[in-house]
C-alpha positions in Angstrom: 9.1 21.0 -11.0 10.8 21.0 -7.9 13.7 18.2 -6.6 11.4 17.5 -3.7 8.4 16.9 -6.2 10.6 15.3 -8.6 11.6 12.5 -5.5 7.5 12.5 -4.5 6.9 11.1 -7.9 9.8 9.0 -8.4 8.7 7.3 -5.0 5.1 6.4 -6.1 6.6 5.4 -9.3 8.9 2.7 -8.0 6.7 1.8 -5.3 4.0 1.3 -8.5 6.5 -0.9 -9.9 7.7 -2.6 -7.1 4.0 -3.5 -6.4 2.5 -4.8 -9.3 6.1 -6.9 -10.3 5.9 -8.8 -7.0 2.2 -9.6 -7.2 2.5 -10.2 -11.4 5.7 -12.6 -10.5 3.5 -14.1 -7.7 0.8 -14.8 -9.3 2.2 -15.6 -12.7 5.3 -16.9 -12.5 5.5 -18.3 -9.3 1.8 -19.2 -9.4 1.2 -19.1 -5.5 -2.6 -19.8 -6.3 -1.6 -23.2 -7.2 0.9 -23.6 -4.3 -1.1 -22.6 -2.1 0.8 -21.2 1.7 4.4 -21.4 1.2 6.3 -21.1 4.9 9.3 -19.1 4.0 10.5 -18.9 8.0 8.9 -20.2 11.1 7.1 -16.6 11.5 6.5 -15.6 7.7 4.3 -17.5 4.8 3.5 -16.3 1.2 -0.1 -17.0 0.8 -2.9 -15.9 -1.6 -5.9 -14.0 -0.4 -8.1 -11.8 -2.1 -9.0 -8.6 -0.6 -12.2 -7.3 -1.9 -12.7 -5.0 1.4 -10.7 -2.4 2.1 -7.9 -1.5 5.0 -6.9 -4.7 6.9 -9.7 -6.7 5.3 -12.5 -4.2 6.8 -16.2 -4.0 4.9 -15.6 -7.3 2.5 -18.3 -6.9 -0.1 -17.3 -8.4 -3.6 -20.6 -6.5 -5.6 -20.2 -4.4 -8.4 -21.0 -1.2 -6.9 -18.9 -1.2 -3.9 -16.2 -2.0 -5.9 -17.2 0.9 -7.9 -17.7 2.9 -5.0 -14.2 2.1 -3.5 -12.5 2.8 -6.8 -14.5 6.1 -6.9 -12.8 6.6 -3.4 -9.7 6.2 -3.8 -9.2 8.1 -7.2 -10.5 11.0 -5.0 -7.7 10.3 -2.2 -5.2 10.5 -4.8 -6.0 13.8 -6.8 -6.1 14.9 -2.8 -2.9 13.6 -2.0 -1.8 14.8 -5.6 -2.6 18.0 -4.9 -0.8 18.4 -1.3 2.1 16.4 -2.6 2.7 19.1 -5.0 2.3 21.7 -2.3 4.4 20.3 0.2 7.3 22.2 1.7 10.2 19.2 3.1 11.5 16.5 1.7 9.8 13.6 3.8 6.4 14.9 3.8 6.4 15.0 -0.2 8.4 11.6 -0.9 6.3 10.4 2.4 2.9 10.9 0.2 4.7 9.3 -3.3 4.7 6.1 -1.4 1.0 6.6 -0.2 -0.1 7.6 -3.6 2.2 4.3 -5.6 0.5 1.8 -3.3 -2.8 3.4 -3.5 -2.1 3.3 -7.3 -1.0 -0.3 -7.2 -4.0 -2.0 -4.8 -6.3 0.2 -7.0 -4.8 -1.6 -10.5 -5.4 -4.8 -8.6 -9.4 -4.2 -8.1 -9.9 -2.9 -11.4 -8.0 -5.8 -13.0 -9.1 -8.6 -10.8 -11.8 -7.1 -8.6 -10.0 -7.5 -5.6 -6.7 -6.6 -3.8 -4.0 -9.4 -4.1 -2.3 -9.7 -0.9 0.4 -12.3 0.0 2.6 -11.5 3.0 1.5 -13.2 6.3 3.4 -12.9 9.6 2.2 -15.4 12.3 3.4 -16.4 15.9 3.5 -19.6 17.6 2.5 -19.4 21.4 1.4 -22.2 23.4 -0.1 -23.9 20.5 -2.2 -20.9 19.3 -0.9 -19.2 16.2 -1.5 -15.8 15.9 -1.5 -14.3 12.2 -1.0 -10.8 11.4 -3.7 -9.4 8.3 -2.4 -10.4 4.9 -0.7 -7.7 3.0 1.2 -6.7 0.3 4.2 -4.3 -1.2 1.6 -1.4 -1.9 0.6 -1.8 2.0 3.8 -1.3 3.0 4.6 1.8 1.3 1.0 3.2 2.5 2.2 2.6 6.2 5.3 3.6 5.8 4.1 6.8 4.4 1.6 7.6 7.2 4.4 6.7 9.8 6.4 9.5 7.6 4.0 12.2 7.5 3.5 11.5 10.8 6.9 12.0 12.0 7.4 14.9 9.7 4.1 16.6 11.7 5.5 15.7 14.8 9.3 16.0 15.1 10.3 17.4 11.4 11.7 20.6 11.4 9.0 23.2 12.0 7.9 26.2 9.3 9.5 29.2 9.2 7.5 32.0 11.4 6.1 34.9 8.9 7.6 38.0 10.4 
């Protein structure tokens, strides 16, 4: 196994972690369901929503076979992004699809084990009397961003391949 495959795997593994800790001490411990929206600054509130959609809340439908079928979906993305992870050639790009991979991971242990994404996080603005809220998300989103925003950068402005002679 190679270093950079070694840090691709320890980054979905702590992202894994990370995830399901936050939303099991949430839940759980803290028990936000209960609580219900808890302001934590003017702009930020831990709430409890159930995502049973996919991306940013998109195609919400709570039946058994589109759950089924999402699950199917995204064990497919991540035997793809498996399989490039283990082929990719810098640093960023490989620990860039470990955090894509532990998030996918993590929302996907939340839909088999509840049947729906937990999310929490909620960033809102206050302007003129209008509030403006942000979608609900959660650690395994985060790491899925910031993994795109990664590979991205690594396409764009990471240090290109060496040219065959």
């Amino acid at each position: 196994m190679t270093p950079h495959l070694r840090r691709g795997i320890i980054a979905a593994i702590v992202v894994l972690a990370l995830d399901q800790a936050s939303k099991l001490w949430l839940l759980f411990v803290f028990d936000i369901g209960r609580r219900g929206a808890v302001r934590l600054t003017p702009f930020f509130d831990l709430v409890l929503a159930w995502n049973v959609g996919i991306s940013f809340g998109w195609f919400q439908n709570d039946g058994h076979l589109a759950q089924f079928a999402l699950m199917a979906v995204k064990a497919v993305a991540v035997i793809v992004l498996a399989i490039w992870m283990a082929r990719s050639r810098t640093q960023i790009a490989t620990i860039a699809l470990g955090l894509i991979i532990g998030g996918a991971i993590g929302n996907a242990i939340d839909r088999f084990a509840y049947g729906a994404v937990v999310d929490f996080a909620l960033f809102h603005l206050q302007i003129g009397g209008n509030t403006f809220n942000w979608y609900v998300f959660n650690l395994a989103d985060v790491a899925i961003v910031a993994g795109v925003a990664a590979l991205l950068y690594d396409s764009f402005l990471g240090v290109p391949a060496a040219k065959a002679p």
